[in-house]
C-alpha positions in Angstrom: -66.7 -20.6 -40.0 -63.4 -21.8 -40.7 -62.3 -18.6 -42.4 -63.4 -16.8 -39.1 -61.4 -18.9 -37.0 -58.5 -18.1 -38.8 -58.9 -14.2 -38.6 -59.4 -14.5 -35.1 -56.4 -16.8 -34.9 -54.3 -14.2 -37.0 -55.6 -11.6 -34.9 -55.2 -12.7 -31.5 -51.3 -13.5 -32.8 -50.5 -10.0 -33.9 -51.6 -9.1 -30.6 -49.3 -10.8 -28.5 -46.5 -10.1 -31.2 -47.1 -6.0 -30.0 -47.7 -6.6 -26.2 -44.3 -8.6 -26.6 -42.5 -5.7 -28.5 -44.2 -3.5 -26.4 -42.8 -5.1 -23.2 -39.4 -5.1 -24.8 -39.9 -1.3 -25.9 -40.6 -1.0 -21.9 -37.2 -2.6 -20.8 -35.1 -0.6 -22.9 -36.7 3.0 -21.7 -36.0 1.4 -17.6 -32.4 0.4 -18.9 -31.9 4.0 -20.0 -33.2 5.5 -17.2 -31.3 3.4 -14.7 -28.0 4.2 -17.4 -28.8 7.8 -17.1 -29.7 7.8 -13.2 -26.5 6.4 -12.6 -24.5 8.5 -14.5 -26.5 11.5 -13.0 -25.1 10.3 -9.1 -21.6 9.7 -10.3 -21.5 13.2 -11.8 -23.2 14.4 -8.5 -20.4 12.7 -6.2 -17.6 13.9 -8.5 -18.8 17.2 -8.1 -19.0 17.4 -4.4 -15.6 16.0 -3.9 -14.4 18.4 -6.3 -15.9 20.9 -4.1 -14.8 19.8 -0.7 -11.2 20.0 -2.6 -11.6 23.0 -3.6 -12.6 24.4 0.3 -9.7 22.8 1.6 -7.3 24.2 -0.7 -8.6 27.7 0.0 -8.4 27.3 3.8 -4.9 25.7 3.5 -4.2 28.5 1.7 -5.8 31.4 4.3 -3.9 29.6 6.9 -0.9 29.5 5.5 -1.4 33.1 4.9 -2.3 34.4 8.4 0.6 32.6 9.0 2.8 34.7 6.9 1.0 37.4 8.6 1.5 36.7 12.0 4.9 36.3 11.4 5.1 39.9 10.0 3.3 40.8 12.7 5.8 39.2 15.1 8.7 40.6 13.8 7.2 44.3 14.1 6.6 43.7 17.5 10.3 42.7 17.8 11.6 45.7 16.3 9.8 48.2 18.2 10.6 46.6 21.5 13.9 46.5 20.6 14.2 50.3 19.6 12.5 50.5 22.8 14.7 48.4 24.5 11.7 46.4 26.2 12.8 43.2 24.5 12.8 41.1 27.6 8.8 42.1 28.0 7.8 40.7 24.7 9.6 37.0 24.8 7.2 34.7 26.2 4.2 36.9 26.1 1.0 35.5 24.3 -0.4 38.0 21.6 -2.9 38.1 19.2 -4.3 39.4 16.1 -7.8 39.2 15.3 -8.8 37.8 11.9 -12.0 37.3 10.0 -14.0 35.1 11.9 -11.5 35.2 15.3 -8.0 35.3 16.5 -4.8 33.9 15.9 -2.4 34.1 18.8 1.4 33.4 19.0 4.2 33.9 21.1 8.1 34.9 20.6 10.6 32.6 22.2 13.8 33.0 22.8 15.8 30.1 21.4 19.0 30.9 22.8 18.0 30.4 26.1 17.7 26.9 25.5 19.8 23.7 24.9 19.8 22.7 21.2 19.8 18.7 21.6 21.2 18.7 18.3 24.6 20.2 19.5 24.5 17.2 22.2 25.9 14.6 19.9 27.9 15.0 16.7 27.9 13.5 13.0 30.3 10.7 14.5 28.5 10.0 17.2 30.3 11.5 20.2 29.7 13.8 22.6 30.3 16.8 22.3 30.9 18.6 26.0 28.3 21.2 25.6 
């Protein structure tokens, strides 16, 4: 009997020694997971914001492109008016040139006609009788 009692006694040990190793086994698998889930999101939110970058720079650089054209655009429009001497019919006048996905629109001015504030005051500080 007593023999019995210790087999059972070694047994029933050995058993908790592998649910224990087994519950450790468990922890470490979630602890990688939770290792590997995280790194998953912060690859995932690094790559979106590297994408919304890279949108904006391409529309920054459309924009500043239709810029450039418009202003091409503008000065044509200058030159034939004035070989057609109907210069004073294009200052002031809205215009615009259609572009993928709608317009852009500008309008000549004629800065002589104003006052340059600038010219109002001088480097010392005095007036200058404009």
């Amino acid at each position: 009997m007593r023999i019995l009692n210790k087999r059972i006694a070694l047994h029933s040990g050995s058993s908790v020694r592998k649910l224990q190793q087994s519950g450790v086994a468990l922890i470490s698998a979630l602890l990688v997971v939770a290792i590997a889930t995280t790194a998953a999101v912060t690859l995932s939110a690094s790559m979106q914001l590297n994408l919304r970058r890279s949108a904006n720079l391409y529309t920054r650089d459309q924009a500043w492109q239709y810029l450039l054209g418009v202003e091409e655009f503008g000065k044509v429009l200058l030159k034939q008016a004035i070989d057609n001497d109907k210069l004073d019919l294009l200052i002031g006048e809205e215009r615009a040139l259609p572009v993928e996905g709608g317009v852009v629109t500008g309008r000549i001015i004629d800065l002589q006609a104003g006052i340059n504030i600038n010219d109002i005051i001088d480097a010392d500080d005095k007036e200058n009788g404009v």
